[in-house]
DRENNUGU-459019 format. One line per field, with one value per residue: residue number from 1; residue in one letter; y negated, x negated, z of N, C-alpha, C in turn. Coordinates in nm, 2 decimals, m for minus. Last residue first. Layout:
// residues N
n	NUM ...
res	A ...
n.y	Y ...
n.x	X ...
n.z	Z ...
ca.y	Y ...
ca.x	X ...
ca.z	Z ...
c.y	Y ...
c.x	X ...
c.z	Z ...
//
This chain:
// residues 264
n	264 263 262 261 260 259 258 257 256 255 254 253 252 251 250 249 248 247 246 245 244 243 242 241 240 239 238 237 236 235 234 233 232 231 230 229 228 227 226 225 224 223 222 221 220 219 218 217 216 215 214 213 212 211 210 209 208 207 206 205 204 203 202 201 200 199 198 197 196 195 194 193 192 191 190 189 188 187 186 185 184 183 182 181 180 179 178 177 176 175 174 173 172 171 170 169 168 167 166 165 164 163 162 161 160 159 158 157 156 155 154 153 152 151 150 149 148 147 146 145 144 143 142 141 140 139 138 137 136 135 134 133 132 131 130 129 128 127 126 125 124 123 122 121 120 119 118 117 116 115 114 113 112 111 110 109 108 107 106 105 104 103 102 101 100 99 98 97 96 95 94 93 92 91 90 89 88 87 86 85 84 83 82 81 80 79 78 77 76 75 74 73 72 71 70 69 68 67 66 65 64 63 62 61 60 59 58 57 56 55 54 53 52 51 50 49 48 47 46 45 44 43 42 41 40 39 38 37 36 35 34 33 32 31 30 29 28 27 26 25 24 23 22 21 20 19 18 17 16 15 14 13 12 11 10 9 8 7 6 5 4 3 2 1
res	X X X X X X X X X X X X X X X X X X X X X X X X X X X X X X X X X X X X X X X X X X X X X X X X X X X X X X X X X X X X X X X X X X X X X X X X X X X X X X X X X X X X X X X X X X X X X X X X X X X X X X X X X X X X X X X X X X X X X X X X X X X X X X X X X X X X X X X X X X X X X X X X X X X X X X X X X X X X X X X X X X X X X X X X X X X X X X X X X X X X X X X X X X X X X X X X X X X X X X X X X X X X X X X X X X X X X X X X X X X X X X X X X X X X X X X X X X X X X X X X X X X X X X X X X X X X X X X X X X X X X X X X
n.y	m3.53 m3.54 m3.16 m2.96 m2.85 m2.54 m2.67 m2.87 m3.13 m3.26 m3.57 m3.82 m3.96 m3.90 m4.08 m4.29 m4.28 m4.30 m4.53 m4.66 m4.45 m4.33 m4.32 m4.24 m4.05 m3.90 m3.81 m3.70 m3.49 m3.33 m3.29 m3.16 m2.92 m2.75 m2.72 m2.73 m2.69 m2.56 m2.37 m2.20 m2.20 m1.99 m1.79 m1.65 m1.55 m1.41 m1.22 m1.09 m0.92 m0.71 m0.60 m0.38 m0.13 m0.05 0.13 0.29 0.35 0.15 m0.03 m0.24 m0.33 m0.41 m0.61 m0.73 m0.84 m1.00 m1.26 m1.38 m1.51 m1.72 m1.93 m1.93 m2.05 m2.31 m2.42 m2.50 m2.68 m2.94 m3.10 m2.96 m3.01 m3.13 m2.93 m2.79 m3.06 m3.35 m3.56 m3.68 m4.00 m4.27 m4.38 m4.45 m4.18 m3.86 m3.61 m3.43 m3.44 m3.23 m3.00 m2.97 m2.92 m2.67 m2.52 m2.49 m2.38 m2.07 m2.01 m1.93 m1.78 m1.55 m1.50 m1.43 m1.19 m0.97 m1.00 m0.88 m0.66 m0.52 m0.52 m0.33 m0.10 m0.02 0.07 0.30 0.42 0.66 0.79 0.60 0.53 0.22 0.13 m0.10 m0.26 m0.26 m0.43 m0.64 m0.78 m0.80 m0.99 m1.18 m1.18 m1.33 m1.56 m1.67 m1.64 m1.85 m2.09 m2.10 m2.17 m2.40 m2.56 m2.53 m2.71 m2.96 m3.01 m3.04 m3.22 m3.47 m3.65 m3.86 m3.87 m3.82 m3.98 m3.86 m3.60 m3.59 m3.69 m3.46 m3.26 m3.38 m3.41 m3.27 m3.46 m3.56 m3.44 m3.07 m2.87 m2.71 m2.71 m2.56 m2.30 m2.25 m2.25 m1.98 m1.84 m1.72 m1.76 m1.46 m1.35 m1.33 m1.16 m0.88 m0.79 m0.76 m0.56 m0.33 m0.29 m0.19 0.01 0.18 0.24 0.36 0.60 0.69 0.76 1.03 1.07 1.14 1.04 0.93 0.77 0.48 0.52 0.43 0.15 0.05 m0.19 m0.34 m0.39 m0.61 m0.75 m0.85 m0.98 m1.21 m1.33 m1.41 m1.55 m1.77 m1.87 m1.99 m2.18 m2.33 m2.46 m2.62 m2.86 m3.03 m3.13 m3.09 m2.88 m2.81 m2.82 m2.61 m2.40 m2.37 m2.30 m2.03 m1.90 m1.91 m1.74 m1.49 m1.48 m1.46 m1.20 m0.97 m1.03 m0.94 m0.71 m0.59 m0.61 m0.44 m0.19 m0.11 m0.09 0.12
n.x	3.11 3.15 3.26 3.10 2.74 2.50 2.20 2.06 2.10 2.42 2.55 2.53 2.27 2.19 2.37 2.27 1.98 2.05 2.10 1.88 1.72 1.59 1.32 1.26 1.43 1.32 1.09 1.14 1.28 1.04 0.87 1.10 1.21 0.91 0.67 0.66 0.91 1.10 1.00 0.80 1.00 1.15 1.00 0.89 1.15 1.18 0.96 0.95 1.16 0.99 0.87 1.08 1.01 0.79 0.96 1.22 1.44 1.64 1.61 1.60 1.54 1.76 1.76 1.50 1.66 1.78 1.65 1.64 1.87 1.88 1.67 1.84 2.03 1.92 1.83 2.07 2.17 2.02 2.24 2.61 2.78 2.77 2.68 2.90 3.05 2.84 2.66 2.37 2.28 2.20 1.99 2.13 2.40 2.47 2.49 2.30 2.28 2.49 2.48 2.22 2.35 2.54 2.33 2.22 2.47 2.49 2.25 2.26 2.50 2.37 2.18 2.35 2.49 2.25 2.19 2.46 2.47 2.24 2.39 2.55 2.40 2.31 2.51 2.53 2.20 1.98 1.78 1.48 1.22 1.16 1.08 1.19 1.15 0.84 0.85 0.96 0.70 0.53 0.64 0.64 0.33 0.27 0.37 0.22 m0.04 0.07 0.09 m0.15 m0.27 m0.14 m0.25 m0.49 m0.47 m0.39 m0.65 m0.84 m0.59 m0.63 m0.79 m0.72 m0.37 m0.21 0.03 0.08 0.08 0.32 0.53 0.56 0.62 0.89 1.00 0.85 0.82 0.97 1.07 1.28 1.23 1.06 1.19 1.47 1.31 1.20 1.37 1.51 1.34 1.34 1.58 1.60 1.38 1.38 1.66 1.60 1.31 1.49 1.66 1.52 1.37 1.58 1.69 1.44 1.39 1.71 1.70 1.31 1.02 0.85 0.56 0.20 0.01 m0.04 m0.31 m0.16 0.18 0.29 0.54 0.78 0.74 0.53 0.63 0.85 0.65 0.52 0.79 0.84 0.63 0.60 0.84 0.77 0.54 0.59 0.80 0.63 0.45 0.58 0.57 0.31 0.20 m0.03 m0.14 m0.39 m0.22 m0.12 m0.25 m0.42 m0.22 m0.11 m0.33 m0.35 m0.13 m0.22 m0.40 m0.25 m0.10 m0.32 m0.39 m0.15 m0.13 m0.42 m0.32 m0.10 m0.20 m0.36 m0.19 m0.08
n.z	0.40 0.14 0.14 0.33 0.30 0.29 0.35 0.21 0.28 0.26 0.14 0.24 0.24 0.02 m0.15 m0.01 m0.18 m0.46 m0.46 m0.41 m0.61 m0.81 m0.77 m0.54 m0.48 m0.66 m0.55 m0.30 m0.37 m0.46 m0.28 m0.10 m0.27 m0.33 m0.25 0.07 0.22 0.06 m0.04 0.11 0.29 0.17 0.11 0.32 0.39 0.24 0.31 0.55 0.58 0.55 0.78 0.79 0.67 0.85 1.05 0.99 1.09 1.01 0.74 0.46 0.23 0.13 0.25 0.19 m0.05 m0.04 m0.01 m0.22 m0.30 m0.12 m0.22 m0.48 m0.35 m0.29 m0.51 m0.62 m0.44 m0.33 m0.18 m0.18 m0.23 m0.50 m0.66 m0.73 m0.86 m0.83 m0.80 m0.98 m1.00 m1.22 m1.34 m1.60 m1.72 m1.83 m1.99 m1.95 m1.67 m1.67 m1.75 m1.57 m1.34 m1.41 m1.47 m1.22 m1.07 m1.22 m1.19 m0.91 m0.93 m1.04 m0.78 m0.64 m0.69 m0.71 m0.47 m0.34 m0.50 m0.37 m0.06 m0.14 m0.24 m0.02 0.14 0.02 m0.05 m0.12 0.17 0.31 0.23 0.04 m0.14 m0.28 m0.05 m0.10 m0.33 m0.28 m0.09 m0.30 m0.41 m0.20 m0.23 m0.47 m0.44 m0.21 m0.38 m0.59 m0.47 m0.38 m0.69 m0.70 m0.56 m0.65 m0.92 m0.84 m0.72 m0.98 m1.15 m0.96 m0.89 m1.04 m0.90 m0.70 m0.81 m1.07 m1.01 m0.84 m1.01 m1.19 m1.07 m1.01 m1.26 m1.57 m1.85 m2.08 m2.31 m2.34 m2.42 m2.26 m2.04 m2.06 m2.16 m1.89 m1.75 m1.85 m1.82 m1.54 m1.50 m1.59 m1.56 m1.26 m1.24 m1.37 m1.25 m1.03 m1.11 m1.17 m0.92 m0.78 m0.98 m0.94 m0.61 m0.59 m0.77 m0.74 m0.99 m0.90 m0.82 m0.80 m0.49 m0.29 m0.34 m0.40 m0.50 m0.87 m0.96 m0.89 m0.77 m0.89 m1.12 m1.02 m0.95 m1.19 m1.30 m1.12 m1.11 m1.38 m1.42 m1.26 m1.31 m1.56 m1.55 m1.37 m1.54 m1.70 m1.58 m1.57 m1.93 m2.08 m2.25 m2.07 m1.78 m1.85 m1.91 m1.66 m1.49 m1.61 m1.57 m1.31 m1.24 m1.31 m1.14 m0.93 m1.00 m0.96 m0.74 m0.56 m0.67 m0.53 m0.31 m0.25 m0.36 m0.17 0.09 0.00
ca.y	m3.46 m3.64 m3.27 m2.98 m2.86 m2.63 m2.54 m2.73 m3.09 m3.20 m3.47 m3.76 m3.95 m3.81 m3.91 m4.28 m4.26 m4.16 m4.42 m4.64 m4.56 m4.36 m4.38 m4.33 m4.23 m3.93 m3.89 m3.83 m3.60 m3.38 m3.41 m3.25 m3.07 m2.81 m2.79 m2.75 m2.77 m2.69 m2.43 m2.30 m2.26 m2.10 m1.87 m1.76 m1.69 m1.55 m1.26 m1.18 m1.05 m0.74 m0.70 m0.56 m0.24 m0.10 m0.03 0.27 0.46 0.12 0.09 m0.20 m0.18 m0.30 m0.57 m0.70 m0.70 m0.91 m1.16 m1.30 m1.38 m1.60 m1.81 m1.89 m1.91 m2.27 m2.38 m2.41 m2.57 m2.83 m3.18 m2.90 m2.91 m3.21 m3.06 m2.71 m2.89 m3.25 m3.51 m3.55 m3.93 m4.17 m4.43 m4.45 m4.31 m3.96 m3.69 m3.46 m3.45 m3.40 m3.09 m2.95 m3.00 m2.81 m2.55 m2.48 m2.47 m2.19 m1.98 m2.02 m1.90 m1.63 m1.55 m1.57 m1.33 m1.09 m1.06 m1.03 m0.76 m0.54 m0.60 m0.50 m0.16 m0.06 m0.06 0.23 0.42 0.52 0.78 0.65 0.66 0.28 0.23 0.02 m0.28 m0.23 m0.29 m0.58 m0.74 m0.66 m0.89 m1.14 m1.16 m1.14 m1.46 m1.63 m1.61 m1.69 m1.98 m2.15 m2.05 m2.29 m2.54 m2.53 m2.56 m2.87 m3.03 m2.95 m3.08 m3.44 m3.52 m3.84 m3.99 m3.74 m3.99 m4.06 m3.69 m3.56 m3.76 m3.64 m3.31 m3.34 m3.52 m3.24 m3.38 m3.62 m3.53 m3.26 m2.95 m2.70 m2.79 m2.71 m2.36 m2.27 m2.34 m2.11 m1.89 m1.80 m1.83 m1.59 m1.33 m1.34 m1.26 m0.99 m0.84 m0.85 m0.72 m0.43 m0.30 m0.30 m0.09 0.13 0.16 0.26 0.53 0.72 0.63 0.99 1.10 1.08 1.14 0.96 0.89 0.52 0.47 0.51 0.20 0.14 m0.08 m0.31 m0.29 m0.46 m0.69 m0.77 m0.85 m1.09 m1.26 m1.34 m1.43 m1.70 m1.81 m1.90 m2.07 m2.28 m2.38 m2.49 m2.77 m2.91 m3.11 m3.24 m2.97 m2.82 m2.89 m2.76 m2.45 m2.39 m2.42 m2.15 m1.95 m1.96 m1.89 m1.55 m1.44 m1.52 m1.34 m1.02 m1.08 m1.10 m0.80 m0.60 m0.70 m0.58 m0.24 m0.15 m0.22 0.00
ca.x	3.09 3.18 3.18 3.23 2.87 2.61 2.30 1.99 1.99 2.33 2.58 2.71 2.38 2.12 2.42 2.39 1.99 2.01 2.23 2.03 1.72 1.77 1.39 1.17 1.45 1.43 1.09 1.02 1.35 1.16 0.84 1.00 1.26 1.05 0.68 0.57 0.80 1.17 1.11 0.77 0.90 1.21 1.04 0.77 1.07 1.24 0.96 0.84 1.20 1.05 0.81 1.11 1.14 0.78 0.91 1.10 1.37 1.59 1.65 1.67 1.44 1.72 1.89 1.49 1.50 1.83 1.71 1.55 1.84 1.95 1.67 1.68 2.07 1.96 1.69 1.96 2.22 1.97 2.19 2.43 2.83 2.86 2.55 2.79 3.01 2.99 2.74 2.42 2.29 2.33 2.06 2.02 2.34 2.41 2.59 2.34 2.18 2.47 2.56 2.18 2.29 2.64 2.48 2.16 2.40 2.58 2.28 2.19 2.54 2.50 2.15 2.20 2.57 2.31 2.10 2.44 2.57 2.26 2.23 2.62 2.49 2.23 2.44 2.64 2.32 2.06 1.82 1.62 1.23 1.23 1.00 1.19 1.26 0.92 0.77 0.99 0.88 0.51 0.59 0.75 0.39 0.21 0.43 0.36 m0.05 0.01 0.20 m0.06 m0.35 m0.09 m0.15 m0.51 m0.50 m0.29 m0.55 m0.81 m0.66 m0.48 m0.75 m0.83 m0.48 m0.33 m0.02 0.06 m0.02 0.20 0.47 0.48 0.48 0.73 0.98 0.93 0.73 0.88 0.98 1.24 1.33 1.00 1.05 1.43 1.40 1.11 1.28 1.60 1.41 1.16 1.49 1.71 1.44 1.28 1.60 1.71 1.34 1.38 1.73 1.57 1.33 1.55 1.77 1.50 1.32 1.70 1.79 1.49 1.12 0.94 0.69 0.31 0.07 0.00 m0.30 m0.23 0.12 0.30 0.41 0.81 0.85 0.52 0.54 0.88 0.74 0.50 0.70 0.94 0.64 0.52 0.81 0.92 0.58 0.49 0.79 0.72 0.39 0.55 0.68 0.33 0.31 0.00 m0.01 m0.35 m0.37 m0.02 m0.16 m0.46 m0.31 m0.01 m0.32 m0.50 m0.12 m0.10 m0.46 m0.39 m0.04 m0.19 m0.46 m0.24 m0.05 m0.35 m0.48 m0.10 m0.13 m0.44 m0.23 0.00
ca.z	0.58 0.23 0.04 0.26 0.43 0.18 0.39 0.20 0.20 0.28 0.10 0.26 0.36 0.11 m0.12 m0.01 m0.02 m0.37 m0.51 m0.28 m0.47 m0.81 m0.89 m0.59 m0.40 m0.66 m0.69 m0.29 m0.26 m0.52 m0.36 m0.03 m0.20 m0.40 m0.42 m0.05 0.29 0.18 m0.14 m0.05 0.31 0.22 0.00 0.24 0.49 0.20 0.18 0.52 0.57 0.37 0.68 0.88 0.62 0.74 1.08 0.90 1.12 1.15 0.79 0.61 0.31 0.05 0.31 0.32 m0.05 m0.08 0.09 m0.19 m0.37 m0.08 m0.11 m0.47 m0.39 m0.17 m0.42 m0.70 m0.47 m0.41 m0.27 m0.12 m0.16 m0.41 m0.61 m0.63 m0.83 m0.85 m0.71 m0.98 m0.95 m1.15 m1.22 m1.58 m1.74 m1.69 m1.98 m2.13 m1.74 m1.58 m1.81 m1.72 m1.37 m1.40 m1.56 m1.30 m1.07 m1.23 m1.30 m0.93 m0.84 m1.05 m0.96 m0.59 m0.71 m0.88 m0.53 m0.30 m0.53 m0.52 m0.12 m0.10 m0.35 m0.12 0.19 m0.04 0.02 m0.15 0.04 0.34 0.25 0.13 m0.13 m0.35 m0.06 0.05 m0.33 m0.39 m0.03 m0.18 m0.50 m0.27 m0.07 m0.42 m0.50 m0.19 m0.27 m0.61 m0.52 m0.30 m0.57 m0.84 m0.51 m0.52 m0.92 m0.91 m0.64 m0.88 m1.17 m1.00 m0.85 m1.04 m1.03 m0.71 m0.64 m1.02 m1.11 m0.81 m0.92 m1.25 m1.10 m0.89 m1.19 m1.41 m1.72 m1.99 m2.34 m2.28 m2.50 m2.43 m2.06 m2.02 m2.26 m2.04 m1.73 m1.82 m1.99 m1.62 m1.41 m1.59 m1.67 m1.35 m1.20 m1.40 m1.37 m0.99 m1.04 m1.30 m1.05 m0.72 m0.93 m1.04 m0.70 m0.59 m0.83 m0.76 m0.90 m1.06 m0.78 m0.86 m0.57 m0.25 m0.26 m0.39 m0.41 m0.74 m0.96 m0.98 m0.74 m0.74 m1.13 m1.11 m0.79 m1.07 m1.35 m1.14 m1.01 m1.32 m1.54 m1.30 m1.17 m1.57 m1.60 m1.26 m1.45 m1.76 m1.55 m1.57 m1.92 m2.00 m2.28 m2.22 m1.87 m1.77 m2.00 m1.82 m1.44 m1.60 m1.71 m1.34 m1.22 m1.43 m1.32 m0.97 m0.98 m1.08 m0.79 m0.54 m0.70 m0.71 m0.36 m0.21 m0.43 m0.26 0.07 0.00
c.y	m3.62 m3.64 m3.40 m3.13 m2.95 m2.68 m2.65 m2.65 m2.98 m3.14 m3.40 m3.63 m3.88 m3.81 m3.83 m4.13 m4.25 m4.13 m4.25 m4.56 m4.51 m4.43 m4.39 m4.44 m4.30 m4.03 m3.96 m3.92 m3.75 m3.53 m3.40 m3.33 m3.15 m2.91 m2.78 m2.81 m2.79 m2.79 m2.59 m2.41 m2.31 m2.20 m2.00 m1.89 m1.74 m1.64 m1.39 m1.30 m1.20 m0.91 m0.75 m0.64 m0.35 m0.21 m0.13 0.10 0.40 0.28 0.14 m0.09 m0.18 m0.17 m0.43 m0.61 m0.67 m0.80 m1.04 m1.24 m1.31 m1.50 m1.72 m1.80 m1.87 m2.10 m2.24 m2.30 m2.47 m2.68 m3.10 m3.00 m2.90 m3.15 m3.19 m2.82 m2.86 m3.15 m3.42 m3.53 m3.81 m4.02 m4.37 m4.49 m4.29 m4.08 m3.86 m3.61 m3.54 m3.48 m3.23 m3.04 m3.04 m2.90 m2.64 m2.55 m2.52 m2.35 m2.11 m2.10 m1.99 m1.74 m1.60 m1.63 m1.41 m1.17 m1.12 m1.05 m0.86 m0.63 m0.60 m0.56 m0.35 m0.14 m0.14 0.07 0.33 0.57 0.67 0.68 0.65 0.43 0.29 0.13 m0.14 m0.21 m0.26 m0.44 m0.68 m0.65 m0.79 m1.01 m1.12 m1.11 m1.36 m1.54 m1.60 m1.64 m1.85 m2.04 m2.02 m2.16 m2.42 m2.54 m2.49 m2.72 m2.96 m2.96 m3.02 m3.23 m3.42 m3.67 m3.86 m3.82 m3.96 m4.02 m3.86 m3.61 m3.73 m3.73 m3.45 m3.34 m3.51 m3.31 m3.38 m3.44 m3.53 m3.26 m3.08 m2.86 m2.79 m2.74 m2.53 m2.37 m2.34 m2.28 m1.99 m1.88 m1.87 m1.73 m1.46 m1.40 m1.34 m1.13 m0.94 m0.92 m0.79 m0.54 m0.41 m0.40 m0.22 0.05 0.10 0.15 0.40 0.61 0.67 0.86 1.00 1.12 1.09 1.06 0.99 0.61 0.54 0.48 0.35 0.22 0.02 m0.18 m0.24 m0.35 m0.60 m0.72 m0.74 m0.96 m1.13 m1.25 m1.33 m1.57 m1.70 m1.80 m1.93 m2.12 m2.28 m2.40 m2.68 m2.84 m2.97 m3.22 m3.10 m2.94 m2.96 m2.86 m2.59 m2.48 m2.48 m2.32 m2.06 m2.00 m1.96 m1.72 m1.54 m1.55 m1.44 m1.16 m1.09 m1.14 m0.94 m0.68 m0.66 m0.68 m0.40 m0.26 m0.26 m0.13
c.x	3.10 3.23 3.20 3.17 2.98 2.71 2.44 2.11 2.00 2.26 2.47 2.67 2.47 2.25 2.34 2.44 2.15 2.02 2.20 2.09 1.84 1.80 1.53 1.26 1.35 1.46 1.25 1.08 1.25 1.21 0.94 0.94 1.15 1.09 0.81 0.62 0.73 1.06 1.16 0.91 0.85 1.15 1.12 0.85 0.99 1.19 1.06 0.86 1.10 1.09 0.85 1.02 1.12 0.91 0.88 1.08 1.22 1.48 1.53 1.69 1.48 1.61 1.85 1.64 1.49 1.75 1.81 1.56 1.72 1.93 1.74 1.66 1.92 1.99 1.75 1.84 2.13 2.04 2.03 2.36 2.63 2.86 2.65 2.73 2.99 2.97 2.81 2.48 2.37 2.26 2.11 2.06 2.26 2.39 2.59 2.40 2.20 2.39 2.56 2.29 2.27 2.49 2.48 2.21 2.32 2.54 2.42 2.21 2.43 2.50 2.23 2.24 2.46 2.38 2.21 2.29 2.54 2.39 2.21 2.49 2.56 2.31 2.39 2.59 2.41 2.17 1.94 1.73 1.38 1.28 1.05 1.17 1.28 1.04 0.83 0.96 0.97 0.66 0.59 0.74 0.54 0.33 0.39 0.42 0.12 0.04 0.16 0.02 m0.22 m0.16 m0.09 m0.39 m0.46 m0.33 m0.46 m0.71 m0.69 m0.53 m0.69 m0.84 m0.60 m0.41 m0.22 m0.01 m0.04 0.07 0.40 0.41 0.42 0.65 0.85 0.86 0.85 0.85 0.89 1.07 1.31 1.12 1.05 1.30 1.41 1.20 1.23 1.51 1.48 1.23 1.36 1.60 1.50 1.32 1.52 1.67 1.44 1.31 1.62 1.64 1.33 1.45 1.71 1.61 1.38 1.54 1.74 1.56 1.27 1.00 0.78 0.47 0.18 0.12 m0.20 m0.26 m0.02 0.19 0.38 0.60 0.83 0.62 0.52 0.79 0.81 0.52 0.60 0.86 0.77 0.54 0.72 0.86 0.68 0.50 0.70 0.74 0.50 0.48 0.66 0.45 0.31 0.11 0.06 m0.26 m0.44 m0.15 m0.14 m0.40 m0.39 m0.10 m0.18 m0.44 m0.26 m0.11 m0.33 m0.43 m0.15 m0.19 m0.42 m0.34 m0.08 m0.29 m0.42 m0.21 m0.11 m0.33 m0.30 m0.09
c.z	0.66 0.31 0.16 0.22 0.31 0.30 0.31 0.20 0.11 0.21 0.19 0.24 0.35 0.23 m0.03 m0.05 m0.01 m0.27 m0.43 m0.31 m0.43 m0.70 m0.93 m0.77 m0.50 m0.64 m0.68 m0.44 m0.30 m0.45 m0.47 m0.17 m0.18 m0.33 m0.46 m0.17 0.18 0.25 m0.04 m0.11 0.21 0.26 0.04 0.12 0.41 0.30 0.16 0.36 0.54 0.39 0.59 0.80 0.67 0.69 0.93 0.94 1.05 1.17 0.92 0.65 0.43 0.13 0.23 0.32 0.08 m0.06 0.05 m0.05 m0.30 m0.15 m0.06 m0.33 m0.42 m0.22 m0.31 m0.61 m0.50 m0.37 m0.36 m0.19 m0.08 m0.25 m0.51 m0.57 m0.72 m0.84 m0.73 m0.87 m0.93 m1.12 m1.08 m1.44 m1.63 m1.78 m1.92 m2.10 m1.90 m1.68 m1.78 m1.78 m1.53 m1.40 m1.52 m1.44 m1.14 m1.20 m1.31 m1.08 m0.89 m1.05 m1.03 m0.72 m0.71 m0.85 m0.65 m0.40 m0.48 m0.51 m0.23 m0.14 m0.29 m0.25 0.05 0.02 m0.02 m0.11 m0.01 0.18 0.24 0.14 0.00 m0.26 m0.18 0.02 m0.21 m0.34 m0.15 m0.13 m0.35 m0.34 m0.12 m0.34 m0.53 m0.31 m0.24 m0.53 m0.55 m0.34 m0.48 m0.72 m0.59 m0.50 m0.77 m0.89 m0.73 m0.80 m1.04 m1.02 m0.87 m1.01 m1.06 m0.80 m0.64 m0.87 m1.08 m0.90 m0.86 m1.14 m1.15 m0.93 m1.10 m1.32 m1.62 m1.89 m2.22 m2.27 m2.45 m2.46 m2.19 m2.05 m2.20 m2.11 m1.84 m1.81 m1.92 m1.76 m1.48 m1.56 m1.72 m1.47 m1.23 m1.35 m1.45 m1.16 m1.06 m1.21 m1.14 m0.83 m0.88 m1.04 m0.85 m0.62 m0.75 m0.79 m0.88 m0.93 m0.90 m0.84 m0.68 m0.33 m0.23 m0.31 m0.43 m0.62 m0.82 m1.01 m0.77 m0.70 m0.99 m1.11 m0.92 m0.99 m1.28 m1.23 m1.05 m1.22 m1.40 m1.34 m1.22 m1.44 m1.60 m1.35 m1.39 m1.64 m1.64 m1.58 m1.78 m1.97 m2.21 m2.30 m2.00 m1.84 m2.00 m1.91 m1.61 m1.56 m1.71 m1.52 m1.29 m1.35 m1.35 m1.07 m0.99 m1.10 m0.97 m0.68 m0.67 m0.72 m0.49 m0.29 m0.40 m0.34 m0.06 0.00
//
């Protein structure tokens, strides 16, 4: 297990070193996140479905292959959905633009040093894939609520994702995204992110195998990357930076993170 842990660390290493390339290349990072997308979900696929060192080959049962193709589904959605946004717009994803103004000079290493950052959580995801496969207990009908709570995440994120995108076509300079989902949470998107990935801990739950409890390791990293590092936090920053009061006025009504009823 653990070789597999230093594999997938160093998987992800390799794929962030060519997302740090690209962003480089094209002056453009939000090709970085696509590159996350794809990656991690390819890995925590191989993480499932690879056999353990020592431990002999065994064919994957129904739930490695299940936990498999979600982490693929996921991936899937998430890495095209970003692509398809970066390839079609001009400017740069807000965080990073505003990490290039802030950083000036630095900007490169300091991007690489956080592309490392993500690797490093998206081994740790990649391993809570692998736990969540490799669970001794046979499939259970458990297994099927933890497959329906990952594809609604995806759903839900899939729908958020929509209603911004329509915002977007539609906004004058200024306006600020309230309806939907974005009336209910001011990152819907972020908020099903971390509920898909508690799906892998509800997949290696099972009180005979300490192993399972590390799986929760996996949305704690993700809730942390998504609320302390490279989502909200220099989101929030560009925003006021450029929709001001419009923005402070929905920080006030609407909530961050946990969804509360619209103009709490």
């Amino acid at each position: 297990m653990l070789l597999l842990a230093v594999l997938a660390l160093a998987a992800m290493m390799l794929v962030m070193t060519a997302a740090w390339y690209t962003q480089r290349r094209t002056r453009n990072a939000g090709w970085v996140d696509a590159f996350w997308s794809f990656g991690t979900g390819l890995t925590g696929a191989a993480c499932a479905l690879a056999p353990l060192p020592g431990a002999g080959w065994h064919a994957p049962g129904v739930r490695a292959w299940l936990v498999a193709g979600l982490a693929l589904l996921w991936s899937g959605r998430l890495g095209l959905y970003i692509a398809r946004r970066t390839a079609a717009s001009p400017r740069e994803d807000a965080r990073y633009a505003r990490f290039r103004a802030e950083w000036g000079g630095e900007f490169e290493p300091r991007m690489f040093g956080l592309l490392m950052i993500q690797a490093a959580v998206a081994a740790l995801l990649a391993i809570c894939v692998m736990l969540a496969a490799r669970n001794p207990q046979g499939f259970r009908a458990f297994d099927a609520v933890a497959a329906l709570l990952l594809a609604g995440a995806v759903w839900g994120e899939a729908i958020a994702d929509a209603q911004m995108h329509r915002f977007r076509r539609t906004a004058g300079h200024g306006q600020v995204c309230d309806r939907g989902l974005w009336a209910w949470s001011r990152h819907p998107n972020y908020l099903f992110e971390c509920l898909a990935w508690c799906a892998y801990p509800l997949f290696a739950l099972n009180l005979a195998w300490p192993w399972g409890l590390a799986a929760w390791a996996g949305p704690a990293a993700m809730v942390w990357l998504l609320t302390r590092v490279s989502g909200i936090p220099p989101l929030e920053r560009e925003m006021l930076a450029t929709r001001g009061d419009a923005y402070r006025a929905y920080q006030a009504r609407v909530s961050a993170f946990v969804p509360m009823p619209p103009g709490r």
